[in-house]
DODO-570382 format. One record per residue (C-alpha): residue in three letters; y, z, x. Coordinates in nm, 4 decimals. Layout:
REM DODO-570382
{res: ala | py: Y | pz: Z | px: X}
...
//
This chain:
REM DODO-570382
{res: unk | py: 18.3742 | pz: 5.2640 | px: -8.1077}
{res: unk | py: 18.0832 | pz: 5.1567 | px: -8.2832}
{res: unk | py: 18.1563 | pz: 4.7741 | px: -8.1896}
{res: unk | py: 18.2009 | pz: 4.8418 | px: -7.8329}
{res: unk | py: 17.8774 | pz: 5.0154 | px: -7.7683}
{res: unk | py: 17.7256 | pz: 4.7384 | px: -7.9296}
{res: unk | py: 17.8675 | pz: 4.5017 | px: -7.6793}
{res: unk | py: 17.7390 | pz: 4.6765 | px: -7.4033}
{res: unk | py: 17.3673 | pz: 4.6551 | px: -7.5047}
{res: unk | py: 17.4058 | pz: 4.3057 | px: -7.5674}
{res: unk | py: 17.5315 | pz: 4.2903 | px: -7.1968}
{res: unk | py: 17.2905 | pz: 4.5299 | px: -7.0396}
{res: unk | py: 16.9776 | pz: 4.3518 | px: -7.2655}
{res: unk | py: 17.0759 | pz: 4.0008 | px: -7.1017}
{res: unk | py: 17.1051 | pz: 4.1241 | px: -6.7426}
{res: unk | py: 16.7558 | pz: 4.2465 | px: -6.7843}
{res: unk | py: 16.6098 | pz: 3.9253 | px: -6.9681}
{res: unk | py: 16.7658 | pz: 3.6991 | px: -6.6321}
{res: unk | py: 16.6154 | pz: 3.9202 | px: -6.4148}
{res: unk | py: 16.3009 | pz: 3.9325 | px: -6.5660}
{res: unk | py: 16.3139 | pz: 3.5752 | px: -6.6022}
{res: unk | py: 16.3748 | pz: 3.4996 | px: -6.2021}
{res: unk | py: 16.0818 | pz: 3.7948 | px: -6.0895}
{res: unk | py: 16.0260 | pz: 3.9286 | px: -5.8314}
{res: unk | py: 16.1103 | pz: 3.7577 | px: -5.4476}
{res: unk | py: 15.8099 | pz: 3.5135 | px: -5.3341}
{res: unk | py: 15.6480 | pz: 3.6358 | px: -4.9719}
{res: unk | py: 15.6680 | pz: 3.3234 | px: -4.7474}
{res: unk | py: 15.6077 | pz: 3.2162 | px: -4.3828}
{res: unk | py: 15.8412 | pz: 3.0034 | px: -4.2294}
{res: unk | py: 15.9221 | pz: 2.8026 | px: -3.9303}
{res: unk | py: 16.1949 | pz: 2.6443 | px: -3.7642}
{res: unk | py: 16.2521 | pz: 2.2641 | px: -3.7333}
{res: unk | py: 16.2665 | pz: 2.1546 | px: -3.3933}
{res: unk | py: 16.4185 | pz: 1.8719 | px: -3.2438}
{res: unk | py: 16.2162 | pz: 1.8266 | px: -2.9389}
{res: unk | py: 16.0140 | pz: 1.5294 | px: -2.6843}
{res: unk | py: 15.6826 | pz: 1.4837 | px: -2.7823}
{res: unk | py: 15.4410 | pz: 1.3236 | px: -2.6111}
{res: unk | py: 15.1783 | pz: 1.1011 | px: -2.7961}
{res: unk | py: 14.8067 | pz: 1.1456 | px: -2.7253}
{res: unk | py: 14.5544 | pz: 0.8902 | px: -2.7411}
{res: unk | py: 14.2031 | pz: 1.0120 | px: -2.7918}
{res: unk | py: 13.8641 | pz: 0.9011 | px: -2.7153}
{res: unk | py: 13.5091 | pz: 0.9969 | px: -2.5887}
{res: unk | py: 13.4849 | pz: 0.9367 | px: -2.2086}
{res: unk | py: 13.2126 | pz: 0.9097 | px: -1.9400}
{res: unk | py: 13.2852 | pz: 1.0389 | px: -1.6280}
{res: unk | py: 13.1914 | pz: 0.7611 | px: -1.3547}
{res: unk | py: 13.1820 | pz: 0.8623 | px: -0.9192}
{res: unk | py: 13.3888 | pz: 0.6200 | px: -0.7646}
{res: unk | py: 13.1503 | pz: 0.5639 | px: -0.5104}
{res: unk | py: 12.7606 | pz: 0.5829 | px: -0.5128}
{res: unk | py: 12.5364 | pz: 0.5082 | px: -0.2852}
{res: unk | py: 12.1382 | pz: 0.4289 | px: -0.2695}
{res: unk | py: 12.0015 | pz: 0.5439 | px: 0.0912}
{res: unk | py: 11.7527 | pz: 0.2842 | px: 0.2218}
{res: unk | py: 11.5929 | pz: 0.1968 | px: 0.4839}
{res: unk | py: 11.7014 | pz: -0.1297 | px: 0.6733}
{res: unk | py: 11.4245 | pz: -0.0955 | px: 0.9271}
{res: unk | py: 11.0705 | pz: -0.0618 | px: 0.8853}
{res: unk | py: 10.8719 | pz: 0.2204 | px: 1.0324}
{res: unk | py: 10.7891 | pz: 0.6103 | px: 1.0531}
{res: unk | py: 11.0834 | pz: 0.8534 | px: 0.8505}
{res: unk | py: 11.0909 | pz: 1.0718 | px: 1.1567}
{res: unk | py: 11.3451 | pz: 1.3558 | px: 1.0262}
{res: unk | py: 11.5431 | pz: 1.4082 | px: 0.7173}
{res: unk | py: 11.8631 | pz: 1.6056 | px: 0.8158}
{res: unk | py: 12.0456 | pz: 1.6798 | px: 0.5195}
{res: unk | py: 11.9475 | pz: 1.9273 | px: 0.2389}
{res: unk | py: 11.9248 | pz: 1.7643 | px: -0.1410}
{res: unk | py: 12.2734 | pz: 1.8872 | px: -0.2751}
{res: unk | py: 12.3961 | pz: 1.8648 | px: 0.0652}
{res: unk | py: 12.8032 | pz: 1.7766 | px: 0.1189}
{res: unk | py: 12.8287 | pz: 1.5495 | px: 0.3858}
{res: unk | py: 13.1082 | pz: 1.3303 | px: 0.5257}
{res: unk | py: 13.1154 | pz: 0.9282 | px: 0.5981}
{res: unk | py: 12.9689 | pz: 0.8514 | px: 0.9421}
{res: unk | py: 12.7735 | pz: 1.2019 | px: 0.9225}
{res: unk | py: 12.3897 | pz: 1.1464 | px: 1.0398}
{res: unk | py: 12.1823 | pz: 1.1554 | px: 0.7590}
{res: unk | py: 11.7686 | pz: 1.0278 | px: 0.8522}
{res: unk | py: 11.6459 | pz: 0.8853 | px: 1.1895}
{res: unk | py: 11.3350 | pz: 0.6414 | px: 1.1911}
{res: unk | py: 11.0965 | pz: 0.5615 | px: 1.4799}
{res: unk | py: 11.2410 | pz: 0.3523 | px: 1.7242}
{res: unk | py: 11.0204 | pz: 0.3063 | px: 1.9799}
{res: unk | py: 10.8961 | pz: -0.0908 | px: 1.9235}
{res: unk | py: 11.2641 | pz: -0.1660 | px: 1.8590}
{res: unk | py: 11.3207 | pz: -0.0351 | px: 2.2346}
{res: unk | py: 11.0719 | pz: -0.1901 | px: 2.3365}
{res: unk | py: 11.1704 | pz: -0.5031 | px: 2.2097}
{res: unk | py: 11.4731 | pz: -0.4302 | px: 2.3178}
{res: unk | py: 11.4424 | pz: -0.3741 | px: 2.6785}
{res: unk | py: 11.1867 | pz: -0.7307 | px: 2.7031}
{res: unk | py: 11.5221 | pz: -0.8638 | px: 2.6120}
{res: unk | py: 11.7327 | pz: -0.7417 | px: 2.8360}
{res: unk | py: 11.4694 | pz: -0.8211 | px: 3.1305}
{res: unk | py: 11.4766 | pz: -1.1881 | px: 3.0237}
{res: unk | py: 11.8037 | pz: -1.2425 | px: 3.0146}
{res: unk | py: 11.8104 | pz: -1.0665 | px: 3.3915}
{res: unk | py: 11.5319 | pz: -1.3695 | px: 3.4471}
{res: unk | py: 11.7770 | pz: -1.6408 | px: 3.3183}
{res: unk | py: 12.0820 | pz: -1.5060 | px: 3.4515}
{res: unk | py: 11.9361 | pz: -1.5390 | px: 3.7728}
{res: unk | py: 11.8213 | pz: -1.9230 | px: 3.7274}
{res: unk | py: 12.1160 | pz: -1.9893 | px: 3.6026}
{res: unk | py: 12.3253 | pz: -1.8603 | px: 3.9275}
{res: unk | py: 12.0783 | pz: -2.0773 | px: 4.1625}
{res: unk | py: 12.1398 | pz: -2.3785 | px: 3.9183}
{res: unk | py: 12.5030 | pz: -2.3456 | px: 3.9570}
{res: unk | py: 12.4345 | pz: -2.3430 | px: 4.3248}
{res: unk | py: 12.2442 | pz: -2.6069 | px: 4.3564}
{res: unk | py: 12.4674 | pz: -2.8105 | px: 4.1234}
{res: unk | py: 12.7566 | pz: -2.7430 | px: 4.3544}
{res: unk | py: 12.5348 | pz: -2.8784 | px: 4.6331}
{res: unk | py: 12.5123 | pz: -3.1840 | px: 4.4471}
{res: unk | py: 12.8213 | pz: -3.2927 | px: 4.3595}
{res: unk | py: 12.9058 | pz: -3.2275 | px: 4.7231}
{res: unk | py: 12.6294 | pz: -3.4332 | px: 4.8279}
{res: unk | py: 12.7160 | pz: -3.7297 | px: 4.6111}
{res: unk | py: 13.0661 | pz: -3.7198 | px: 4.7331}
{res: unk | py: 12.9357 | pz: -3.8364 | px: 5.0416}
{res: unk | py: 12.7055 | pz: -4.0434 | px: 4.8702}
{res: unk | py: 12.3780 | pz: -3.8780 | px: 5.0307}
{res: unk | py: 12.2071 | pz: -3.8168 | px: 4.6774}
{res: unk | py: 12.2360 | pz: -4.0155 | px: 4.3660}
{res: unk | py: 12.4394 | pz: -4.0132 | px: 4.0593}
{res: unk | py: 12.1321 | pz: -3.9639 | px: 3.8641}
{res: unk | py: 12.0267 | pz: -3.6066 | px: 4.0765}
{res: unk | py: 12.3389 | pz: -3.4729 | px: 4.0203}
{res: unk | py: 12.3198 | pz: -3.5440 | px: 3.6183}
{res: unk | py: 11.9932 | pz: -3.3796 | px: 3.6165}
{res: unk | py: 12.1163 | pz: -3.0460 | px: 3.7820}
{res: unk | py: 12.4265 | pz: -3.0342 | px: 3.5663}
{res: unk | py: 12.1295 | pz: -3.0726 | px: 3.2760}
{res: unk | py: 11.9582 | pz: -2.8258 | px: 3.3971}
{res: unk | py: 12.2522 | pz: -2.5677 | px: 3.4170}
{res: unk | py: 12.3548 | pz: -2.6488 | px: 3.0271}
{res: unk | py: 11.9948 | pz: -2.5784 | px: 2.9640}
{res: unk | py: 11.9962 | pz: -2.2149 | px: 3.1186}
{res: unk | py: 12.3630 | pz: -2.1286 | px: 2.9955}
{res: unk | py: 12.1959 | pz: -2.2345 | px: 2.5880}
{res: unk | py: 11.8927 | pz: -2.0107 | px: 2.7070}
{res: unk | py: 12.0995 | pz: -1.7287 | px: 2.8508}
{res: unk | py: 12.2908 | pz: -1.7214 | px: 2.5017}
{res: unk | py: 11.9729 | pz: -1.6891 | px: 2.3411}
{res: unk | py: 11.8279 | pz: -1.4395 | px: 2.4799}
{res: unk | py: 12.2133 | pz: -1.2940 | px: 2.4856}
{res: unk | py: 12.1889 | pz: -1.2974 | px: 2.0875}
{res: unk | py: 11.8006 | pz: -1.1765 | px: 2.0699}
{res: unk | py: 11.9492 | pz: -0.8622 | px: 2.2633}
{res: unk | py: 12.2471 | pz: -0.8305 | px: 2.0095}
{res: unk | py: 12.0097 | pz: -0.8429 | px: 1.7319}
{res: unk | py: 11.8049 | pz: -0.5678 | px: 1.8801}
{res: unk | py: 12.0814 | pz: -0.3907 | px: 1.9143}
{res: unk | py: 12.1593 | pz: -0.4181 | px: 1.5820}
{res: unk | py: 11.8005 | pz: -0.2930 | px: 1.4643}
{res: unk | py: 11.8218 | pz: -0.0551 | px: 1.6660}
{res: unk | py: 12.1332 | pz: 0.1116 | px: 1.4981}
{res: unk | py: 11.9309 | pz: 0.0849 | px: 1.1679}
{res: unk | py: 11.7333 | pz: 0.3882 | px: 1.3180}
{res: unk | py: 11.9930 | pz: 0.5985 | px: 1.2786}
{res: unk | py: 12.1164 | pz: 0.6376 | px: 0.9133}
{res: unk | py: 12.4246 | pz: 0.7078 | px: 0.8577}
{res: unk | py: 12.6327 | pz: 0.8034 | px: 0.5344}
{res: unk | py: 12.8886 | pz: 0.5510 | px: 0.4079}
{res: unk | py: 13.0928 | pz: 0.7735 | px: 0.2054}
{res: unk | py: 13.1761 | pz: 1.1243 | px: 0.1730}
{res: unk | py: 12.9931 | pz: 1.2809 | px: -0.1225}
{res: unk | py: 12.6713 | pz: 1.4888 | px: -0.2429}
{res: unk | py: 12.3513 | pz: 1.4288 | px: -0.1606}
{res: unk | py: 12.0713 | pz: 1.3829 | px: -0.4698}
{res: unk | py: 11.7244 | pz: 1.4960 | px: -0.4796}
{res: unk | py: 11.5198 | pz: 1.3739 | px: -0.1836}
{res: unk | py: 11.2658 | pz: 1.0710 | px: -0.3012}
{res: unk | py: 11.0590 | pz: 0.9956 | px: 0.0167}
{res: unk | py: 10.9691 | pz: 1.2875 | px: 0.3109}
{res: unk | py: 10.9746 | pz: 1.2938 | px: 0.6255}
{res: unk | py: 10.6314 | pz: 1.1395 | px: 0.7949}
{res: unk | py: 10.6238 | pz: 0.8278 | px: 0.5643}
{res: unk | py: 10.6056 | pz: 0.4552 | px: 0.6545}
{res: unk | py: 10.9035 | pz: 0.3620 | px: 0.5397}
{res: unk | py: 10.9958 | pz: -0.0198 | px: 0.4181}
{res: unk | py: 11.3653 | pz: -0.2253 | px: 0.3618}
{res: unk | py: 11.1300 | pz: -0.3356 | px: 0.0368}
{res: unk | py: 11.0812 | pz: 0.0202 | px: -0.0893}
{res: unk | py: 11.1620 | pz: 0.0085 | px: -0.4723}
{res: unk | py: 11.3056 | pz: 0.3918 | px: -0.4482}
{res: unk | py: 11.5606 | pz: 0.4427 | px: -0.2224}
{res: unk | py: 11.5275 | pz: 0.7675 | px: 0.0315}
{res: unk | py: 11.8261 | pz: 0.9365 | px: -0.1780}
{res: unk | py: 12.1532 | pz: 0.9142 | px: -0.3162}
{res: unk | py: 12.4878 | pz: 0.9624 | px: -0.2163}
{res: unk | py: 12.7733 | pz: 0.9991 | px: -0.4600}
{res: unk | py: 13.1561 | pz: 1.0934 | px: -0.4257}
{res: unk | py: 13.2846 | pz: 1.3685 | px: -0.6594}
{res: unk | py: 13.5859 | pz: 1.3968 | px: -0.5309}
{res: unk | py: 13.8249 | pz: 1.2193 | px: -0.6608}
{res: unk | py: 13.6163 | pz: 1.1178 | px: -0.9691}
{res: unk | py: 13.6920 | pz: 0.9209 | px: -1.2452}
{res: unk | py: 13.6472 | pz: 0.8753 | px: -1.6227}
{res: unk | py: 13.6185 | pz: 0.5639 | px: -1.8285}
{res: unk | py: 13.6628 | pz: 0.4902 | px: -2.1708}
{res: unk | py: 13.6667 | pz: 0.2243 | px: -2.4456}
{res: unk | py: 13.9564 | pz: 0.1659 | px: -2.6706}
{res: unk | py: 14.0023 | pz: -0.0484 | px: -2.9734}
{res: unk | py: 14.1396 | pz: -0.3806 | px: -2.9483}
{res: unk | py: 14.4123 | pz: -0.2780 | px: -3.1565}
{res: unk | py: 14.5291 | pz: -0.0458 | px: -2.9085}
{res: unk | py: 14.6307 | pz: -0.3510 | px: -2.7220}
{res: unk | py: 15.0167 | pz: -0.3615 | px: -2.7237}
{res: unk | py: 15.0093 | pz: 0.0052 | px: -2.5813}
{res: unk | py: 14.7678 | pz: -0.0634 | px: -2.3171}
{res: unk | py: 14.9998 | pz: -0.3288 | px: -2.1873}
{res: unk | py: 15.2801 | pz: -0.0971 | px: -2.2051}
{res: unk | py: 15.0977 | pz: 0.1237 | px: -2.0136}
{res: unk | py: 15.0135 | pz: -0.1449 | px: -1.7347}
{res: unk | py: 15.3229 | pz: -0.2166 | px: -1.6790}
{res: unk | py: 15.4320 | pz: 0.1572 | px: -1.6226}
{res: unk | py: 15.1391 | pz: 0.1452 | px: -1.3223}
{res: unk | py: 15.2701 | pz: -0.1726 | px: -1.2216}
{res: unk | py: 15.6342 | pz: 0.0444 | px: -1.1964}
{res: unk | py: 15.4494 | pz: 0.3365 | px: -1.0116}
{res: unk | py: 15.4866 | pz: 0.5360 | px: -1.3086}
{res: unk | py: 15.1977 | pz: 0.8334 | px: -1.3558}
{res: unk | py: 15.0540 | pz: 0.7975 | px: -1.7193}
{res: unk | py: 14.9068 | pz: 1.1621 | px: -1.7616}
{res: unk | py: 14.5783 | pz: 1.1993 | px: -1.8848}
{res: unk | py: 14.3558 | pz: 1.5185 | px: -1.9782}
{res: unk | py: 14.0143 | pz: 1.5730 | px: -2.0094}
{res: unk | py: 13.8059 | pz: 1.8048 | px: -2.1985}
{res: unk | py: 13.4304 | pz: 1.9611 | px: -2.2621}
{res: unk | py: 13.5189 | pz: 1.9195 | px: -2.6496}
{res: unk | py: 13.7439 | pz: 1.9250 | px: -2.8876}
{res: unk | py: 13.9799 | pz: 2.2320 | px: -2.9149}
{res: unk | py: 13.8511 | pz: 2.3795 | px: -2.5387}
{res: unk | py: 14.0803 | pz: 2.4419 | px: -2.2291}
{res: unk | py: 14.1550 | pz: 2.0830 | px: -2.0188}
{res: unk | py: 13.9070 | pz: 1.9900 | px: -1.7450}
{res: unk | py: 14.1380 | pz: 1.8566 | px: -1.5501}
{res: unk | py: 14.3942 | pz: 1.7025 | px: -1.5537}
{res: unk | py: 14.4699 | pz: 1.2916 | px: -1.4059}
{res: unk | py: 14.6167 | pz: 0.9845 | px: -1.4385}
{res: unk | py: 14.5545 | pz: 0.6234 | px: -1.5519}
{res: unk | py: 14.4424 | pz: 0.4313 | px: -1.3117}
{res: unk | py: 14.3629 | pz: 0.0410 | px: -1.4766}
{res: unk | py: 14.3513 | pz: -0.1163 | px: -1.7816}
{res: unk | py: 14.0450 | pz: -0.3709 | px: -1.8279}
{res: unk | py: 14.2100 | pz: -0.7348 | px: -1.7944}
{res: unk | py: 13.9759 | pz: -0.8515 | px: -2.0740}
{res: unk | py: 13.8407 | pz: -0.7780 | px: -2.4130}
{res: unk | py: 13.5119 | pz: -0.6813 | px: -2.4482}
{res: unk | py: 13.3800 | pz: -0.9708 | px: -2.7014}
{res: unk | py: 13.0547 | pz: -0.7830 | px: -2.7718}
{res: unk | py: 13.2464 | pz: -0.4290 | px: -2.9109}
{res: unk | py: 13.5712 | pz: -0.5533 | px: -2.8942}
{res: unk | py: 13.7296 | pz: -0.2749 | px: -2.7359}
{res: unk | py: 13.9281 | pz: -0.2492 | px: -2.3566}
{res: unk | py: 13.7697 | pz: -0.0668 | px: -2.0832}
{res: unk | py: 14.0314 | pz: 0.1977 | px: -1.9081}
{res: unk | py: 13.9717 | pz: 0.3790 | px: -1.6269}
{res: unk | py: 14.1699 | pz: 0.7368 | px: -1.5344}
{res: unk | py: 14.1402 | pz: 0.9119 | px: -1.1647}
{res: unk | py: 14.0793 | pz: 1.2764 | px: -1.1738}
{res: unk | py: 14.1236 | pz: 1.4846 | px: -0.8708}
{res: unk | py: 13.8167 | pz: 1.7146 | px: -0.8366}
{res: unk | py: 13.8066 | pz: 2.0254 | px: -0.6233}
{res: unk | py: 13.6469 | pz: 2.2156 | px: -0.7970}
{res: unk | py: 13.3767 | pz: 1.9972 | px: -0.9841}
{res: unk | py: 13.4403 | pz: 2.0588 | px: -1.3112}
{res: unk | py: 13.3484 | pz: 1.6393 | px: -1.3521}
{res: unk | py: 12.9937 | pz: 1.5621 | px: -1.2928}
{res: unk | py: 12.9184 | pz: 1.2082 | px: -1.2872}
{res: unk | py: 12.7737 | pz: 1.0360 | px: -1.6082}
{res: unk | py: 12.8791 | pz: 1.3076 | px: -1.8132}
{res: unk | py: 13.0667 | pz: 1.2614 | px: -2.1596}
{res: unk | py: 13.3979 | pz: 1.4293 | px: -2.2179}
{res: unk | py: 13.6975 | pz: 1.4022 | px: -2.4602}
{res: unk | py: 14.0019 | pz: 1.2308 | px: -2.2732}
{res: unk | py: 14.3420 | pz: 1.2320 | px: -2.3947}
{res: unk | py: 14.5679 | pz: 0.9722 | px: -2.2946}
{res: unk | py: 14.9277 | pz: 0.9761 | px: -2.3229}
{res: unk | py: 15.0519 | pz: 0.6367 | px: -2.4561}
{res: unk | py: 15.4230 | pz: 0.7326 | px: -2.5005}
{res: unk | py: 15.7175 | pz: 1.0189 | px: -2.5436}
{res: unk | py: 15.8917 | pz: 1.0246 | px: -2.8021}
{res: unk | py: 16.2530 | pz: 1.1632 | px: -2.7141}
{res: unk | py: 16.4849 | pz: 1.3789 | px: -2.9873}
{res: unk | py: 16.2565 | pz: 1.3794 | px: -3.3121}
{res: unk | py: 16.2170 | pz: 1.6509 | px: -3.5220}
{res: unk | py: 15.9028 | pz: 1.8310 | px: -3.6005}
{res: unk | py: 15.7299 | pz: 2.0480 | px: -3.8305}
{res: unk | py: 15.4173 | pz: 2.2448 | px: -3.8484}
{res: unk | py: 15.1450 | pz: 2.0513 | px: -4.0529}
{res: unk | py: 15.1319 | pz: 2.3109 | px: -4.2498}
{res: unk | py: 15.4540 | pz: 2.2437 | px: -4.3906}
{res: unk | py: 15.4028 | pz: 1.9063 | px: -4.5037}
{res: unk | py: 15.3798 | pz: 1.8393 | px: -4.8891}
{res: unk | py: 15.2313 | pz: 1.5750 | px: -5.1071}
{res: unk | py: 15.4145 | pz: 1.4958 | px: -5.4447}
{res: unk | py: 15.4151 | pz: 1.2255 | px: -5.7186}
{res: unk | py: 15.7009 | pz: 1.1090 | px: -5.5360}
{res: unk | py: 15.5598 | pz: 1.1081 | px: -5.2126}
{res: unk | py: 15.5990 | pz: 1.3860 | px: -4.9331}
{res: unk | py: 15.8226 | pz: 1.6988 | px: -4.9214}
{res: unk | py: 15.8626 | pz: 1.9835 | px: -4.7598}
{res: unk | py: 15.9572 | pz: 2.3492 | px: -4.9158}
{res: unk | py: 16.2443 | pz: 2.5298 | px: -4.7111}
{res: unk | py: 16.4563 | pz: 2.8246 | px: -4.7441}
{res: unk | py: 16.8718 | pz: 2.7373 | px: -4.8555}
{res: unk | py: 17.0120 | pz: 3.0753 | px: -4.8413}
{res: unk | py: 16.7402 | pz: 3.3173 | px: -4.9316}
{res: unk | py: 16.6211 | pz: 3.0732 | px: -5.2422}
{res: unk | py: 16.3457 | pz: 2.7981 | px: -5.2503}
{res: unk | py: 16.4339 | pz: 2.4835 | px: -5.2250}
{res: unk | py: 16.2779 | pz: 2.0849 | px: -5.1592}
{res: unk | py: 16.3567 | pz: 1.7941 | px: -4.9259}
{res: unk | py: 16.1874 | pz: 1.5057 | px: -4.9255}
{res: unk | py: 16.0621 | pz: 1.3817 | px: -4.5979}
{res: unk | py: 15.9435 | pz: 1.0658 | px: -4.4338}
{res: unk | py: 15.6218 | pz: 1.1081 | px: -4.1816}
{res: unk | py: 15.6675 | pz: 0.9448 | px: -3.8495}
{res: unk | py: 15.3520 | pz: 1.0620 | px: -3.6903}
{res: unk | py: 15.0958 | pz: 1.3076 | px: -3.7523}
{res: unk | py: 14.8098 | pz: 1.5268 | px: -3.6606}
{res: unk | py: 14.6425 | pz: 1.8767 | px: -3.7788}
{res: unk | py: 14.8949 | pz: 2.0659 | px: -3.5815}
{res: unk | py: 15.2016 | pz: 1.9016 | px: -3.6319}
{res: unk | py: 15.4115 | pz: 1.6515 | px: -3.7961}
{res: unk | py: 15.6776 | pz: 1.4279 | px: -3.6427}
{res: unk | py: 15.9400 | pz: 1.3523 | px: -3.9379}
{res: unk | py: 16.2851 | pz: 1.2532 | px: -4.0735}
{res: unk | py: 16.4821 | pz: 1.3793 | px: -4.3865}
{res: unk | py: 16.5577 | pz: 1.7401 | px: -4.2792}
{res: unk | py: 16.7925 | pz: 1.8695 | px: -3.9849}
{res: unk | py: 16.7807 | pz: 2.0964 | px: -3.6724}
{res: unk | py: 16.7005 | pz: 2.4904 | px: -3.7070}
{res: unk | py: 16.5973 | pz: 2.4385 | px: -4.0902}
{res: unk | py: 16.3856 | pz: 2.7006 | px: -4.2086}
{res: unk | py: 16.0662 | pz: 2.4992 | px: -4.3703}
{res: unk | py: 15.7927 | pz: 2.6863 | px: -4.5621}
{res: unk | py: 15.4573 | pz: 2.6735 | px: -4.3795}
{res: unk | py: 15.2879 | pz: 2.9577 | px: -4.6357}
{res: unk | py: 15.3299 | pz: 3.0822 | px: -5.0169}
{res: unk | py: 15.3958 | pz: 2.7845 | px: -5.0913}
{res: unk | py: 15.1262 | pz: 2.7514 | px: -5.4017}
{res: unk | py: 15.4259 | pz: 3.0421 | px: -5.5738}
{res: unk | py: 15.7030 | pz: 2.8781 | px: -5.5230}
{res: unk | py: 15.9857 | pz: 2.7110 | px: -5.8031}
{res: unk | py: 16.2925 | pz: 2.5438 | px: -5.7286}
{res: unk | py: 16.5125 | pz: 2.8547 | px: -5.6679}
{res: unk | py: 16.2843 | pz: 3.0970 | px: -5.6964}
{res: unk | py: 16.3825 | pz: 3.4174 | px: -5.4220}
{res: unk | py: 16.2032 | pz: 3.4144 | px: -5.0651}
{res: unk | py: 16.0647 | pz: 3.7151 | px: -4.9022}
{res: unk | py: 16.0605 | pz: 3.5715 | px: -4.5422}
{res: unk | py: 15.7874 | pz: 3.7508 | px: -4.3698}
{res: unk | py: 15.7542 | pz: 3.5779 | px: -4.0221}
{res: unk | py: 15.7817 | pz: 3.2656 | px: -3.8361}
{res: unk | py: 15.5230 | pz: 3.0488 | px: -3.7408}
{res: unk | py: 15.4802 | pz: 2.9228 | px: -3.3792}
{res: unk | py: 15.5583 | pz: 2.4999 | px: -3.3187}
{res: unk | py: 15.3258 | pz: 2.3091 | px: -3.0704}
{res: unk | py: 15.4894 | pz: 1.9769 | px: -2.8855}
{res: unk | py: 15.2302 | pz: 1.7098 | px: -2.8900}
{res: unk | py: 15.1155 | pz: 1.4718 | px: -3.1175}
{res: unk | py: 14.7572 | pz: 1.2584 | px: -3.1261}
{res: unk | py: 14.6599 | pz: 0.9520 | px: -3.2394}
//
């Protein structure tokens, strides 16, 4: 009797000792691995650039009569913009006209005579040498009447330099010269500026390096393909907007050493303003079926990197190899589909220890370079 109550202390006195030794369960946060398409982000600081801007100036000198846009003004290409005094140019341009009426009208009796001429000398009743000299005189007035003809074209032209017209569709800038001033085609400032806002586009400078991608990425425009790219006020805010590539440089930079690439942004609502500096993100590839992680996850060992994940309600370790990174997420391979990996508690954790599973953390789907 004695000897079997003895045994069961023994036994009761060990279970207690193992489960003192294992303690209590560990409270982690977990998240699933996800086989997914990611796309890969390239990014860089940007300056937004209008695709069109224009310096107003006069091509005519004379009096700014009227200014008929507002500074900040929209206006559309061919919409009047500034008219200058054109009074001497229609002056000019009428002498014109009248003396090409004059020589029009010497040339017509020329021709007469001419034909009176060569009539004549048919019948032998004036000489060769008359008839020469009226045909002379007609090439003379038909070279005059094409003078004058191109004096009255270039009048004309002058005279459409009076009325200024906008080249593009865009914004007007802040007004440099008023209305009332002698105006001159050598004026250093220009009357105002013109620029196009929408679409707008963004440039930036890439490493050399970056080369083999780039070309990749030409040839996808070549192919019609869109190449998204964002754009933001900083890092971590909202998108700007949202565009595509548009060119990639077709040289090297040897001063910097880095590729000039330009992205078209569609611009409705002008959230781009030209010159400005932005953060662009350019997506160089997609990377189809890999499996991901939170960054939070990831592990450094002697032995390189690891990753803590749950195997049936105890803690366990899988060493992983890192494909591509960034503070968010981690693209890797060692582990499979639907895994639970440890993204918190780890710092408590043993190689079997019990898991308390408290929640699961979100996954993003992008990864930057």
């Amino acid at each position: 009797m004695k000897l079997v109550k003895l045994v069961m202390i023994s036994g009761l006195w060990l279970s207690c000792a193992v489960v003192a030794q294992q303690g209590p369960a560990v409270p982690v946060k977990t998240a699933l691995v996800q086989q997914q398409s990611v796309p890969v982000w390239i990014r860089a600081i940007g300056q937004v650039k209008a695709q069109q801007s224009v310096e107003i100036r006069p091509q005519v000198d004379g009096i700014l009569q009227r200014i008929l846009v507002e500074e900040g003004q929209l206006v559309k290409a061919g919409d009047l913009l500034a008219v200058i005094d054109d009074r001497s140019i229609k002056a000019a341009y009428e002498q014109a006209k009248a003396q090409l009426a004059v020589v029009q009208a010497q040339l017509d009796v020329a021709k007469l005579d001419l034909k009176r001429y060569q009539n004549l000398r048919k019948d032998q009743a004036v000489s060769a040498q008359m008839a020469d000299q009226q045909q002379a005189t007609v090439q003379q007035l038909e070279a005059q009447l094409r003078s004058v003809q191109a004096t009255i074209n270039a009048q004309q032209v002058e005279l459409s330099y009076t009325q200024i017209l906008s080249p593009i569709s865009g914004q007007v800038g802040i007004r440099n010269v008023d209305a009332g001033n002698y105006v001159r085609t050598s004026d250093a400032n220009s009357l105002f500026s013109v620029v196009q806002l929408d679409p707008i586009s963004i440039e930036i400078a890439l490493p050399q390096s970056r080369l083999p991608e780039l070309q990749q990425l030409t040839q996808q425009i070549r192919q019609n393909q869109t190449v998204p790219v964002l754009a933001y006020l900083k890092e971590g805010a909202e998108p700007l907007a949202q565009g595509q590539l548009k060119v990639v440089d077709n040289r090297v930079a040897a001063a910097t050493g880095t590729i000039r690439v330009k992205a078209d942004f569609a611009n409705p609502d002008m959230a781009l303003w030209p010159s400005q500096s932005v953060v662009i993100a350019l997506q160089s590839k997609v990377l189809d079926n890999v499996l991901t992680i939170p960054a939070k996850a990831l592990q450094q060992g002697p032995e390189g990197a690891f990753v803590w994940f749950n195997e049936q309600g105890k803690a366990a370790t899988a060493a992983v190899e890192v494909v591509l990174q960034d503070k968010n997420q981690v693209v890797v391979t060692g582990i499979k589909t639907g895994q639970q990996v440890i993204v918190d508690g780890q710092s408590r954790l043993r190689k079997g220890a019990e898991l308390k599973i408290l929640t699961e953390a979100p996954q993003t789907a992008a990864v930057e370079q």
